[in-house]
N, CA, C and O atoms as a DFTB+ gen file, in Angstrom:
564 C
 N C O
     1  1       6.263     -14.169     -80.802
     2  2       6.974     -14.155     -79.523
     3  2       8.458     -13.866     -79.783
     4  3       9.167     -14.582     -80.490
     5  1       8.952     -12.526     -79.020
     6  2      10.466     -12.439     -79.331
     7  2      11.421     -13.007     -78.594
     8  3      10.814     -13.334     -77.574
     9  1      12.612     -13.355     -78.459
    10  2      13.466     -14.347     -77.992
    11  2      13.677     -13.890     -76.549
    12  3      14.313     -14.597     -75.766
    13  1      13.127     -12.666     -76.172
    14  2      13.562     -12.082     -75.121
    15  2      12.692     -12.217     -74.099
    16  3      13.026     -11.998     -72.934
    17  1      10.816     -12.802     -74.650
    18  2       9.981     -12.683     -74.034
    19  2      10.263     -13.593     -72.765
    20  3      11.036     -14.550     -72.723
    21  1       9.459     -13.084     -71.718
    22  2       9.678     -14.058     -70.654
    23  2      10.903     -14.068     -69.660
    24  3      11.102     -14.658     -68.598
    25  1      11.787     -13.023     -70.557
    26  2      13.610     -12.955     -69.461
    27  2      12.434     -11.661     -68.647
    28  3      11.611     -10.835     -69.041
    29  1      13.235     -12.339     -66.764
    30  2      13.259     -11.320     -66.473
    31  2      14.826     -11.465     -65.446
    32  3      15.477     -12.496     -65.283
    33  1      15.144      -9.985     -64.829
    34  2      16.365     -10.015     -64.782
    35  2      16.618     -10.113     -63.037
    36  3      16.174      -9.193     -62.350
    37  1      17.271     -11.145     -62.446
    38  2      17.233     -11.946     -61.104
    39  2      17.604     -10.473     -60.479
    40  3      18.293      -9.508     -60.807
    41  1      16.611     -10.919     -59.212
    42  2      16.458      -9.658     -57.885
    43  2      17.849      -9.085     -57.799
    44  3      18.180      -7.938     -58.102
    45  1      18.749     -10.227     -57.260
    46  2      20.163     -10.138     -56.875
    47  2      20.834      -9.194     -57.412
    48  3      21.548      -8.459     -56.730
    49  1      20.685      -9.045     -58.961
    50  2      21.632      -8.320     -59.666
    51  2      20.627      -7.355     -60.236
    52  3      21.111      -6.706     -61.163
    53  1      19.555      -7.107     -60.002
    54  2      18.760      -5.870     -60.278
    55  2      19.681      -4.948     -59.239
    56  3      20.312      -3.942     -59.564
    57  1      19.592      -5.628     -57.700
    58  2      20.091      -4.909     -56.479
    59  2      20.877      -4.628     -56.655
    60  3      20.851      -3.397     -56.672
    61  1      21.828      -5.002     -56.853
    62  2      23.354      -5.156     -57.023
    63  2      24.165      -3.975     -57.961
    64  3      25.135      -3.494     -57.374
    65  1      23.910      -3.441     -59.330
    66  2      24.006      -3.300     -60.153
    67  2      22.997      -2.177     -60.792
    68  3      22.031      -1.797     -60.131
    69  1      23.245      -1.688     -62.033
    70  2      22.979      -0.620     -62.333
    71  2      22.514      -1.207     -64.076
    72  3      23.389      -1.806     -64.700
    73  1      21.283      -1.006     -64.671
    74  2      21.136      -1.159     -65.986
    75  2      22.336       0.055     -66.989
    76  3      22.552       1.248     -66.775
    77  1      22.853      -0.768     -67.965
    78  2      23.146       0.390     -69.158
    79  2      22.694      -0.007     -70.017
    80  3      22.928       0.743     -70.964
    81  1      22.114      -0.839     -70.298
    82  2      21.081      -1.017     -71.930
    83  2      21.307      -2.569     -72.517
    84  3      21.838      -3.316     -71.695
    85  1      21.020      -3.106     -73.680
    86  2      20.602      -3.663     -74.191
    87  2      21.652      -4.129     -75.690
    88  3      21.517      -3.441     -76.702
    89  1      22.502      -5.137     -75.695
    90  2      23.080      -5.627     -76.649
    91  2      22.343      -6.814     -77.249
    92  3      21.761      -7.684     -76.601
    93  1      22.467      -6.720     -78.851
    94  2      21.396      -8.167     -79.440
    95  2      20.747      -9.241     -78.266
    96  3      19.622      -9.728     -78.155
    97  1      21.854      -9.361     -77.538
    98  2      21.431     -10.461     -76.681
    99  2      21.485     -10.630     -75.376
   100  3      20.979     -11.635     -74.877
   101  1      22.185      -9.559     -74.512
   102  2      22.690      -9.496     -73.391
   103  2      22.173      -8.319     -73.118
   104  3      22.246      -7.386     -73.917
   105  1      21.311      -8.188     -71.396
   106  2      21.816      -6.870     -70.839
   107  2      22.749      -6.520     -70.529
   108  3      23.574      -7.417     -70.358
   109  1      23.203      -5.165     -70.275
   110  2      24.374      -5.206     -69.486
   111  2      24.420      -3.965     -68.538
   112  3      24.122      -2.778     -68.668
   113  1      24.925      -4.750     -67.516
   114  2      25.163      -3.609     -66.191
   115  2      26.379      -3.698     -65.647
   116  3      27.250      -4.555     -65.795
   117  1      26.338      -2.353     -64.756
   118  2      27.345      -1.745     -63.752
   119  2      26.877      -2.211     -62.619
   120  3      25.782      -2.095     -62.068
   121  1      28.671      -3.211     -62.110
   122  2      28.130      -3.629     -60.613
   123  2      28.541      -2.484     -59.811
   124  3      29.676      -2.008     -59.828
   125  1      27.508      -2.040     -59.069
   126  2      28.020      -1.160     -57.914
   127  2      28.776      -1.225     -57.087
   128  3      28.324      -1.485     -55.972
   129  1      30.132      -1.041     -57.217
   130  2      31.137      -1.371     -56.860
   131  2      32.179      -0.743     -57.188
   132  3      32.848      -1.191     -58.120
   133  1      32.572       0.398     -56.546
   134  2      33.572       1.274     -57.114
   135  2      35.015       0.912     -57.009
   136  3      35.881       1.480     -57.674
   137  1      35.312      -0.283     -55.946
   138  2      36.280      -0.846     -56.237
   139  2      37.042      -1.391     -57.566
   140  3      38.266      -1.339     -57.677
   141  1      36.069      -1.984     -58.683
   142  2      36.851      -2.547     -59.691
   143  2      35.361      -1.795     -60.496
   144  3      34.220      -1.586     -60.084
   145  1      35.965      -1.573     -61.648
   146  2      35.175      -1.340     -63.009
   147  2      34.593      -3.100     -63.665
   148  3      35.404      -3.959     -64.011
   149  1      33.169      -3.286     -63.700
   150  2      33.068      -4.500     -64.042
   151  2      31.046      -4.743     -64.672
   152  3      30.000      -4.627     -64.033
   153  1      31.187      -4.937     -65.467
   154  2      30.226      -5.032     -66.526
   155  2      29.956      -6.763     -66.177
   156  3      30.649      -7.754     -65.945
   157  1      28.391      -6.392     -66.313
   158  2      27.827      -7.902     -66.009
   159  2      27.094      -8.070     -67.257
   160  3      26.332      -7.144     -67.532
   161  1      27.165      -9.214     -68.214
   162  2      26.536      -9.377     -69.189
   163  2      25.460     -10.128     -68.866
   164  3      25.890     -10.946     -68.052
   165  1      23.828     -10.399     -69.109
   166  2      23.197     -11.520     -68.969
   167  2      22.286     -11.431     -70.459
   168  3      21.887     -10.408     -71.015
   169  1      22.121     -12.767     -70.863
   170  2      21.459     -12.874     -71.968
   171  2      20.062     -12.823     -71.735
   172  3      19.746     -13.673     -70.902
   173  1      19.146     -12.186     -72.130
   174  2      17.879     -11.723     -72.292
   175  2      16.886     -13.670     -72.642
   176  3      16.085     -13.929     -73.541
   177  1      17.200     -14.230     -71.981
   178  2      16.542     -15.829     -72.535
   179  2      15.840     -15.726     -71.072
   180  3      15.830     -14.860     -70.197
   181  1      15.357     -16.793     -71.189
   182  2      14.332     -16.879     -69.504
   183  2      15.225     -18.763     -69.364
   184  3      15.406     -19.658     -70.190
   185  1      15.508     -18.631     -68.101
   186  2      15.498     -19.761     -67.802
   187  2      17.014     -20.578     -68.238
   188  3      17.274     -21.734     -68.572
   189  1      17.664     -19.589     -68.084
   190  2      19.441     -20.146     -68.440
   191  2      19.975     -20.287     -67.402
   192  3      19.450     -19.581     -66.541
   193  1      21.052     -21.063     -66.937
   194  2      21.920     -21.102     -66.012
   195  2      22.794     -21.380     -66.600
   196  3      23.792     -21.017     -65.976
   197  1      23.030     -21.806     -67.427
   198  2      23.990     -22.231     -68.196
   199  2      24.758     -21.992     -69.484
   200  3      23.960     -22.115     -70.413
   201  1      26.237     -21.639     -70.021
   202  2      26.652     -21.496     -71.358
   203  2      25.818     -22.180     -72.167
   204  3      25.282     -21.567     -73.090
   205  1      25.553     -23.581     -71.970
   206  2      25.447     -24.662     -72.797
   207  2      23.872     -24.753     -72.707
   208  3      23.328     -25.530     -73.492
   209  1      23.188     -24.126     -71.939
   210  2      21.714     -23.988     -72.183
   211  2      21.107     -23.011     -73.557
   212  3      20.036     -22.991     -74.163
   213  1      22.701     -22.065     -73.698
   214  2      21.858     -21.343     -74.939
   215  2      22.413     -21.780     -76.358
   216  3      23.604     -22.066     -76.484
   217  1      21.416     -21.834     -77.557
   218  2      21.500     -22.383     -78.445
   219  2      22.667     -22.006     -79.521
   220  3      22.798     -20.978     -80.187
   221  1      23.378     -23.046     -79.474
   222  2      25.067     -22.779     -80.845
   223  2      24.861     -21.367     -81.281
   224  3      25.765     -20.625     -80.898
   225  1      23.968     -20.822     -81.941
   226  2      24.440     -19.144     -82.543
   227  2      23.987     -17.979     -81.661
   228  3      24.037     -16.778     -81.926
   229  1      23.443     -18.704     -80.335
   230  2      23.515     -17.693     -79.143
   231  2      24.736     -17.778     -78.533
   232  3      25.385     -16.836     -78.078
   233  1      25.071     -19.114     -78.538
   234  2      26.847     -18.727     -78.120
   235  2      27.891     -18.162     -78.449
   236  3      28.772     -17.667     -77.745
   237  1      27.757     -18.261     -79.916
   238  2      28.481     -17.001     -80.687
   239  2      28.324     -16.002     -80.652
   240  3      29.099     -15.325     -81.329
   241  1      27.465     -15.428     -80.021
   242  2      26.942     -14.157     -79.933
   243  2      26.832     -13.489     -78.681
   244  3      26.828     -12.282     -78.435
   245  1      26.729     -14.636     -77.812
   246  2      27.334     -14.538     -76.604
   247  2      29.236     -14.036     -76.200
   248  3      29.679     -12.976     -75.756
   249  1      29.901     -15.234     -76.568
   250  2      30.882     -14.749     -76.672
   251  2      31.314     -13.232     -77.723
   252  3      32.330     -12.587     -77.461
   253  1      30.622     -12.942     -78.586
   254  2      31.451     -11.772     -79.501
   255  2      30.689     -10.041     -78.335
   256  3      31.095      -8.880     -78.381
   257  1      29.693     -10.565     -77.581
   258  2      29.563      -9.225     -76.606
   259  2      30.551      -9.580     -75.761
   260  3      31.576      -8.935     -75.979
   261  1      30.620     -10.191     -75.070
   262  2      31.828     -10.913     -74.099
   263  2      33.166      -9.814     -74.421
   264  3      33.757      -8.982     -73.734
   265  1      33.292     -10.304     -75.872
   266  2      34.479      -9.939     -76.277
   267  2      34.730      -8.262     -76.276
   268  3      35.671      -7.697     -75.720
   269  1      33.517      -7.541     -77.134
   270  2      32.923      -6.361     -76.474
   271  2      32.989      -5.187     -75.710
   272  3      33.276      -4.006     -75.909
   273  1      32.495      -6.157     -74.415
   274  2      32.683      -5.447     -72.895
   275  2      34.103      -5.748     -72.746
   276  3      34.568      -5.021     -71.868
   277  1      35.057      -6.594     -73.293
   278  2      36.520      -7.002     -72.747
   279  2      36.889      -5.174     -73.286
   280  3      37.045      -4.189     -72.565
   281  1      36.925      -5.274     -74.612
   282  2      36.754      -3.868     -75.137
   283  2      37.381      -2.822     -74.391
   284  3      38.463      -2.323     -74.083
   285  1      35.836      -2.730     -74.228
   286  2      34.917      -1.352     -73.603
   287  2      35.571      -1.317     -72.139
   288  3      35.862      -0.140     -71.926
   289  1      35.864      -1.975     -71.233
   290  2      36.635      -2.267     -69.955
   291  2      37.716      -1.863     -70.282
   292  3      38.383      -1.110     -69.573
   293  1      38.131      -2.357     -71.581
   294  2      39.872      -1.737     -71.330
   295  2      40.092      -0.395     -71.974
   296  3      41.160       0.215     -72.011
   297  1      38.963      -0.026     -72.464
   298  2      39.010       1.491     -72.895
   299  2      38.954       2.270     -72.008
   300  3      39.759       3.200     -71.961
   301  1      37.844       2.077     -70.923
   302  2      37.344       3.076     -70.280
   303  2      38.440       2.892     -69.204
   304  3      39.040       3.796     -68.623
   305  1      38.585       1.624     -69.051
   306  2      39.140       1.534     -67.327
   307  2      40.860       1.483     -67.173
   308  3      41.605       1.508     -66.193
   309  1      41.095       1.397     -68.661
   310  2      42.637       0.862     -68.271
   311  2      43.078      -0.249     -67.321
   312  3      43.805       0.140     -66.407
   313  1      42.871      -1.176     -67.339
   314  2      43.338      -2.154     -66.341
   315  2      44.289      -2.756     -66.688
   316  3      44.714      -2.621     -67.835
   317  1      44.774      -3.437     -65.950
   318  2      46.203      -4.449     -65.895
   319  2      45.927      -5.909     -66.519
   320  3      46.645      -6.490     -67.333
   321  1      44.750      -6.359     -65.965
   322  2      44.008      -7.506     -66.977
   323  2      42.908      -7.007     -66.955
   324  3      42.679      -5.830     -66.677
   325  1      41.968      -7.978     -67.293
   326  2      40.623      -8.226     -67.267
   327  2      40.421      -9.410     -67.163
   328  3      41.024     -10.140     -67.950
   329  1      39.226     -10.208     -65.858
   330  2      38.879     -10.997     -65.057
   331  2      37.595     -11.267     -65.720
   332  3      36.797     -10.330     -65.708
   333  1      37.280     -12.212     -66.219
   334  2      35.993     -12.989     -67.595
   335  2      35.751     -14.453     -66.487
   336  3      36.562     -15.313     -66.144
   337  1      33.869     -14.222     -66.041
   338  2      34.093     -15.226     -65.495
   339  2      32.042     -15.287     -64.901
   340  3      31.344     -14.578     -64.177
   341  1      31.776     -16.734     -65.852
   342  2      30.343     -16.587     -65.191
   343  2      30.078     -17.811     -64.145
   344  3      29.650     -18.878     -64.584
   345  1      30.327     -17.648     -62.830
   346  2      30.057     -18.938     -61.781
   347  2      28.844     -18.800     -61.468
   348  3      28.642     -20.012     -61.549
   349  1      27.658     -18.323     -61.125
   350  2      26.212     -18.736     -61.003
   351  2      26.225     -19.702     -59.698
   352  3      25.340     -20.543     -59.858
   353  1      26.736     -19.846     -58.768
   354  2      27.201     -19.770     -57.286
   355  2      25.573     -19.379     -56.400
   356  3      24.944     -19.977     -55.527
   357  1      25.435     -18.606     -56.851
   358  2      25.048     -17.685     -55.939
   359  2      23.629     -17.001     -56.955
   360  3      22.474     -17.411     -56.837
   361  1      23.969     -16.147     -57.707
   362  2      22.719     -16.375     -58.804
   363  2      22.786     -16.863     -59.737
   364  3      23.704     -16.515     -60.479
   365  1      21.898     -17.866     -60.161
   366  2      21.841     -19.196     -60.654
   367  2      21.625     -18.654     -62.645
   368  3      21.995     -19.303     -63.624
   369  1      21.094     -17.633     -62.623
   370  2      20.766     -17.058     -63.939
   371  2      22.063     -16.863     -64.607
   372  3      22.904     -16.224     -63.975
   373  1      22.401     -17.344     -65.888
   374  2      23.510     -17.156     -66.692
   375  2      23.763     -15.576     -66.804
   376  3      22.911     -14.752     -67.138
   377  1      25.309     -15.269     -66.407
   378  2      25.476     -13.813     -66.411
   379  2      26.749     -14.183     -66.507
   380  3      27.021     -15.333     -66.160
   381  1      27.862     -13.267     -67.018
   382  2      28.974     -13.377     -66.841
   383  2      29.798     -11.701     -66.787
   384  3      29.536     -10.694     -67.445
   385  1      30.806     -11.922     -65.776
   386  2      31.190     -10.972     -65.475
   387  2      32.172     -10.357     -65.961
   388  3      33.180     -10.976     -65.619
   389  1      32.533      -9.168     -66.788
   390  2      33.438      -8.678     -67.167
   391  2      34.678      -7.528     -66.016
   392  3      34.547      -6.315     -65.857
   393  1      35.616      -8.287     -65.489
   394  2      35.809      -6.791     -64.279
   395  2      37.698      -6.707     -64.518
   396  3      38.650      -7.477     -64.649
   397  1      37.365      -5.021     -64.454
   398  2      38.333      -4.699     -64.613
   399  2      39.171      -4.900     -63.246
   400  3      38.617      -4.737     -62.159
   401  1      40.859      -5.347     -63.375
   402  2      42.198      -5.658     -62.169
   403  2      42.941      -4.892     -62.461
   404  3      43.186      -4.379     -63.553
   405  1      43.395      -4.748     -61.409
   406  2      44.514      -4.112     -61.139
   407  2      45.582      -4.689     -60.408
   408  3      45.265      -5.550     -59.588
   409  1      46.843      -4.383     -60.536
   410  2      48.114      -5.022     -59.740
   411  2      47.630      -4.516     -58.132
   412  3      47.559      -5.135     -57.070
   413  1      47.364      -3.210     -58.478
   414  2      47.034      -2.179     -56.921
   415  2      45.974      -2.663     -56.408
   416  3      45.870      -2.231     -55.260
   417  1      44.924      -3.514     -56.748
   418  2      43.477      -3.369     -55.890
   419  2      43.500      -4.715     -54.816
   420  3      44.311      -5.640     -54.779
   421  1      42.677      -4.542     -54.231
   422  2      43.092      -5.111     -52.795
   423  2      42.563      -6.791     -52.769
   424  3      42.371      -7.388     -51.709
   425  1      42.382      -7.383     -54.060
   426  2      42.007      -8.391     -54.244
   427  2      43.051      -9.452     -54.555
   428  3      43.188     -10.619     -54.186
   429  1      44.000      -8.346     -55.663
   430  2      45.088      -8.551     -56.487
   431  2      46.101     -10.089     -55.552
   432  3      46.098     -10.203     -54.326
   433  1      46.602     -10.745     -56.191
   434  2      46.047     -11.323     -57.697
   435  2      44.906     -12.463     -57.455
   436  3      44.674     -13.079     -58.495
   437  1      44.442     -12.722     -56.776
   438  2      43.242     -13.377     -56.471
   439  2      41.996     -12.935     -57.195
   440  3      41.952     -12.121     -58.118
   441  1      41.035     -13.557     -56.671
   442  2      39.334     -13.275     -57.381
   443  2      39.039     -12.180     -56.314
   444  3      39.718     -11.748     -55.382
   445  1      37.814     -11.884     -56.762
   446  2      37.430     -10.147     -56.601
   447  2      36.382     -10.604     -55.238
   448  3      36.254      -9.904     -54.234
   449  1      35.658     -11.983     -55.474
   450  2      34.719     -12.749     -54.416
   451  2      35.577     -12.889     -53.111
   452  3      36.701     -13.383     -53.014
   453  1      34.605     -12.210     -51.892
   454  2      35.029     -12.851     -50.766
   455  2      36.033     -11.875     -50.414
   456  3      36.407     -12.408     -49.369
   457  1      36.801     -10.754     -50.525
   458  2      37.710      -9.889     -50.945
   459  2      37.228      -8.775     -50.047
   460  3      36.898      -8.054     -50.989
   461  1      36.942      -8.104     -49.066
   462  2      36.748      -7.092     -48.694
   463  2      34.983      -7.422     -48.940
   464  3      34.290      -8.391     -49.251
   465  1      34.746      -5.726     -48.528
   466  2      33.175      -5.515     -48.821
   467  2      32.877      -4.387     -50.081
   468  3      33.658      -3.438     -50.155
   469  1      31.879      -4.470     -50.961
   470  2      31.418      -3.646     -51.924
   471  2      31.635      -2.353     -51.287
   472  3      31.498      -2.208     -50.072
   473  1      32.026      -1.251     -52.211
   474  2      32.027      -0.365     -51.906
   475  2      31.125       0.506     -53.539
   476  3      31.385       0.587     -54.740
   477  1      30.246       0.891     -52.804
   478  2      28.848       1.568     -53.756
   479  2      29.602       2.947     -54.368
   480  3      30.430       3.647     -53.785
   481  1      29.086       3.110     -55.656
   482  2      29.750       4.245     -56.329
   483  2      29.245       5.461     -55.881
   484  3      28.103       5.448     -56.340
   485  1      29.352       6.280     -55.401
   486  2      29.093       7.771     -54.916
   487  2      28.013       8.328     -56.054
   488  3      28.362       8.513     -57.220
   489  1      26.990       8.514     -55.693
   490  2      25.980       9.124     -56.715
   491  2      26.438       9.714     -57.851
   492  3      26.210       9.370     -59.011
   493  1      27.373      11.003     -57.293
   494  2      27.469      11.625     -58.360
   495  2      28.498      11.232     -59.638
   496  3      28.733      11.905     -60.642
   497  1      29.147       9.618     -59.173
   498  2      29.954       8.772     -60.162
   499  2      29.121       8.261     -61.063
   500  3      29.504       8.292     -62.232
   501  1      27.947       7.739     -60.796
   502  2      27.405       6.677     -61.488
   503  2      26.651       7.267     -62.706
   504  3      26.278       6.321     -63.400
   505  1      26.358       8.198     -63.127
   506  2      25.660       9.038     -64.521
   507  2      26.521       9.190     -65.157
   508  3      26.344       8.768     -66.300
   509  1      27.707       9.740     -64.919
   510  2      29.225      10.151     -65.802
   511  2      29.721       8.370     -66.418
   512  3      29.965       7.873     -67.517
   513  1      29.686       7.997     -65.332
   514  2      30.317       6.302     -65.697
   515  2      29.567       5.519     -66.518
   516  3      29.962       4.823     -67.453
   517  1      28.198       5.710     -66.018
   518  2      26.995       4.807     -67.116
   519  2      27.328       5.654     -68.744
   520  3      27.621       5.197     -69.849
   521  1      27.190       6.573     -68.417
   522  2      27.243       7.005     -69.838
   523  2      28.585       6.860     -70.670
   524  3      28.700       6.637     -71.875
   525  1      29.242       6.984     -70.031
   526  2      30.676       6.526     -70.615
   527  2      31.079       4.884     -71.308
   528  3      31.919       4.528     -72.134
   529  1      30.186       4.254     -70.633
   530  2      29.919       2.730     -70.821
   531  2      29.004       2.692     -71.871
   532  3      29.409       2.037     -72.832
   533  1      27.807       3.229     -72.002
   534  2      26.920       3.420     -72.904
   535  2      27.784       3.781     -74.417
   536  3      27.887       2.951     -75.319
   537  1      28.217       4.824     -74.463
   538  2      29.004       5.226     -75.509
   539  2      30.012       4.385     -76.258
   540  3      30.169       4.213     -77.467
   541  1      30.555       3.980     -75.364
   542  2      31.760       2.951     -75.757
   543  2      30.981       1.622     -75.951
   544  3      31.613       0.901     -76.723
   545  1      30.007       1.133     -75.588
   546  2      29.619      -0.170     -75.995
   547  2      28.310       0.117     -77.534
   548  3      27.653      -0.835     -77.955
   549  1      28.168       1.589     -78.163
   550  2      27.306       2.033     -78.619
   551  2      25.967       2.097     -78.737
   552  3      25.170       2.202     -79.669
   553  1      25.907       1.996     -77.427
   554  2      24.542       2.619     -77.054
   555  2      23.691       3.809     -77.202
   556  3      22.474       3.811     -77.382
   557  1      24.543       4.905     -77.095
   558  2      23.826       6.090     -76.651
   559  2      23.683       6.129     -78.070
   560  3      24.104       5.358     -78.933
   561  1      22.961       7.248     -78.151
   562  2      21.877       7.913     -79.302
   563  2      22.958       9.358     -79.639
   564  3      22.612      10.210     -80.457
């Protein structure tokens, strides 16, 4: 049985969001949301809600993708910070969010929640962008 058996990945953020693949331990996706650039990590375990539900050298490993996507966000996106933050509010499955800020975006300096409404990436954004994410987190082939 592999460590992954049994994850499956909550409706919410299937909907929500866009797969780019598969780190040791985390999926990771694009929230659809062309407002902010923002990578959702979730660890491939079944049945987490919690940091502290996954085991000491999943947390290390947790945090070093974390660290990662901080990366890969500030490569691709250039931002002003970057906003690191898993509340489970709302979906209860351990995920944490990597999203790129800006001084300019209409959230600024507040949280990105509650902020306006999603605005969905235009089709022809989301293949150029996934792959760009893919690359930089070394994914692609």
């Amino acid at each position: 049985m592999t460590r992954a058996q049994g994850f499956q990945l909550n409706a919410r953020l299937e909907a929500d969001a866009y797969e780019i693949g598969d780190l040791p331990l985390c999926r990771v996706l694009l929230m659809d949301d062309a407002r902010y650039p923002w990578l959702i990590l979730v660890p491939r375990r079944p049945d987490m809600a919690e940091f502290i539900d996954l085991p000491v050298e999943e947390r290390l490993e947790l945090m070093e993708e974390i660290a990662l996507a901080q990366m890969v966000v500030r490569d691709v996106s250039k931002p002003d910070k970057i906003n690191v933050g898993a509340l489970g509010n709302v979906v209860r499955q351990l995920h944490v969010h990597v999203i790129a800020r800006y001084v300019s975006d209409e959230a600024w300096p507040g949280p990105v929640w509650g902020k306006g409404e999603r605005v969905p990436y235009p089709p022809h954004m989301v293949g150029p962008l996934i792959d760009r994410f893919e690359k930089a987190l070394g994914l692609s082939a």
